[in-house]
Every structure is written in structure tokens, then in C-alpha cells.
N, C-alpha and C positions, 0 to 999 in steps of 0.2 A: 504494500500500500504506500501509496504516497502521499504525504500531505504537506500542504502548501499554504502558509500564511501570510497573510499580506500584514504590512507594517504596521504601526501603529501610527496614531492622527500627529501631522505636522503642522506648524506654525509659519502655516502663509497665508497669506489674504486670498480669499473665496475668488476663484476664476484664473486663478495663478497657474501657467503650464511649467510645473517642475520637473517633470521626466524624471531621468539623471542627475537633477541639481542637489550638491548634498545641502539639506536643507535644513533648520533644525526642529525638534519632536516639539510636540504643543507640551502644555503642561500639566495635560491627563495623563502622561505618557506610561507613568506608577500606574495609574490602577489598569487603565487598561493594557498593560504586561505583566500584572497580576492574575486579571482573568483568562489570558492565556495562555500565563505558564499553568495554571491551576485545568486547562482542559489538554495539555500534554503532559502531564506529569505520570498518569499513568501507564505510558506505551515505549516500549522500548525498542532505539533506535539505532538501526545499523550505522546509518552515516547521516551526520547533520551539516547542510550547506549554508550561506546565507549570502545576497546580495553585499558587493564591498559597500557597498552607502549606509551612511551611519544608523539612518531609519532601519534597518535590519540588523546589524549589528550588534548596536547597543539590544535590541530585543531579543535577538539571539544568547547574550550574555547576561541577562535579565533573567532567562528564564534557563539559566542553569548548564547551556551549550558553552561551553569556553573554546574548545577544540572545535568548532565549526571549522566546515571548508568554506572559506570565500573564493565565491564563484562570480565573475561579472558576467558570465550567461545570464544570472538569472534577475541581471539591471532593468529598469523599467525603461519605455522604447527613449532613444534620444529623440531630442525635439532642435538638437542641433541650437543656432542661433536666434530660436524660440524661449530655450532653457532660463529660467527664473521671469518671465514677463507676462503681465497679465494677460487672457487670450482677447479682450475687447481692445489690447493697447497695438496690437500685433498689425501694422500698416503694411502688410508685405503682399505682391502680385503673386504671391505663390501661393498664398491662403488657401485661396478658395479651390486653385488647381489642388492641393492637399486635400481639402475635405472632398472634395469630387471623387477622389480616388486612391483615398486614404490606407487601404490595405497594400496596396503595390508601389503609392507615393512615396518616395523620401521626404522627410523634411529637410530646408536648406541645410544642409551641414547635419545631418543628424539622418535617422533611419523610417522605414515605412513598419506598419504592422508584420509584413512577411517577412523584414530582415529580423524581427522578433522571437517569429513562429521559426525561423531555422535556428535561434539559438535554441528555444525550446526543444526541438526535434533533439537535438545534441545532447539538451542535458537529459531528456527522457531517455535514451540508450542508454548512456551511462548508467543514469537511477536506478534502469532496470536489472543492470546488473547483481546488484546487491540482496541479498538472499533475507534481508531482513528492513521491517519497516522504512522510509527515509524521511526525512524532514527536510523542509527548506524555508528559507523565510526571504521574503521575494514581494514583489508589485502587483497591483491588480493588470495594470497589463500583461504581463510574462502568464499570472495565474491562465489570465483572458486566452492568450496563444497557446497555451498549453490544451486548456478547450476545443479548441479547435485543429489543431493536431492531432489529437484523438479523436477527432467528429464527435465530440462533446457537443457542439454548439456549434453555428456557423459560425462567422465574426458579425453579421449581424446580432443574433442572439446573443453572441459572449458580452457585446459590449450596452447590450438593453438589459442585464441580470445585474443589479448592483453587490457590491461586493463591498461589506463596511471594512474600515480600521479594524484593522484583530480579528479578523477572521480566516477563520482554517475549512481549506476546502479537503478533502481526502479524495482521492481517486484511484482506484486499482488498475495498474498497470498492465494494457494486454500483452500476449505472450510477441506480438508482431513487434512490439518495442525491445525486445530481448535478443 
């Protein structure tokens, strides 16, 4: 089984595109890495990875992983020369060509959804490898490509399912990933 948590709530102003930006945790950051070391505490795990950005990290070692793998597969998408600006403030001719065709689009300097979904592909082999539960602690995007990699979801569907702060999705691994 795999399970996959996404971050805990960060401290940026509402409409903000942070992708990749290391950014820093709100200041709920405590309880809610409480209640999710308290729904991992009982499953034991072959290998535990986590996104290098801080939002994963610090949570990763919060809830008792000190030896995590950091993995940049499992980064949230870049948004490139988008990274830390709010998305109403974003004056660029390429916007719109981006939301038109957003899973195959790059962003300026930064990645489309599918450059996502092949790092997901990546780390799903690997994961699968490992003969006992994995953990990762990871982006609701990466979660989202992962989705859809395994025909989980289209990307339409992955990205109309919200996914809060602190939340652990689990997914059993088919044998085609192995």
C-alpha cells in the first residue's frame, strides 16, 4: 500500500501560485501534524520519502520519520517564473495559452501536468518495489498525477476532488507498476 500525504496548511495569501516555492507552514502547523502523525502511527513502514520543501519535511520529522528519503520527484508541479505571485497578478501572454492546455503546457520556465505525471510514473516503480507499506509526504498535485497514472481519475476528475492540508490518500499498488 501506498500512502501519500499532502502537506500541511502554508502561510501565503489566498490565490498565491507556490508550486515549488519553499514557503513557510501557517501556524496551525502543530496540531495539524498532530493529527496526522496520530493516523500513521499505527502502520509500519518499509520506506518513508518526502518532498525536499520544507512543507514536507519539517512534517515528515514531526511525525517521527527522521530517516526519510528526500525525493524531488515527489515536488509539487513548477510554475516556473509564476513561482510565489499571486495568480490575478500574473500579466503574462502565456496564461491563458497555459490554462487552454494545461496538462501538456509548460509553464514559462517551469513544467506542464504531464512533466509531473512522468515523475510520478518513476517514483511509482520504485515504490513498488518495496515489499512493505511506503509512505511519502508530497503535494496535492504529485498526489493528483499519481491519480491519474493509475487511471484513478482522469486529470479532469483528479483536479475537481479536493484534497485538504493533512490529508492521507492510500492506494494499493497494481502488480503493472512492479
Amino acid at each position: 500500500m501506498l500512502y501519500l500525504v499532502r502537506h500541511t496548511s502554508v502561510d501565503v495569501p489566498q490565490g498565491t501560485c507556490y508550486g515549488q516555492a519553499d514557503v513557510a507552514l501557517a501556524s496551525t502547523f502543530e496540531d495539524e501534524a498532530t493529527t496526522v502523525k496520530s493516523r500513521l502511527t499505527s502502520i509500519c513502514f518499509g520506506a518513508v520519502y518526502a518532498s525536499p520543501l520544507i512543507r514536507c519535511t519539517k512534517l515528515a520529522q514531526y511525525c517521527g520519520y527522521s530517516s526519510y528519503i528526500e525525493d524531488s520527484r515527489l515536488m509539487e508541479m513548477s510554475f516556473g517564473r509564476w513561482e510565489n505571485r499571486l495568480w490575478d497578478s500574473i500579466n503574462d501572454p502565456q496564461l491563458a495559452e497555459w490554462f487552454a492546455g494545461w496538462k501538456t503546457e509548460r509553464t514559462p520556465q517551469g513544467e506542464s501536468f504531464e512533466d509531473v505525471c512522468q515523475r510520478a510514473r518513476a517514483f511509482l516503480r520504485e515504490a513498488a518495489q518495496h515489499k512493505q507499506d511506503v509512505l511519502a509526504f508530497t503535494h496535492a498535485g504529485f498526489i493528483r498525477a499519481v491519480w491519474v497514472v493509475l487511471g484513478i481519475r482522469t486529470p479532469e476528475e483528479a483536479f475537481a476532488t479536493s484534497l485538504k492540508f493533512g490529508e492521507i490518500a492510500s492506494i494499493q499498488l497494481p502488480e503493472t507498476c512492479k
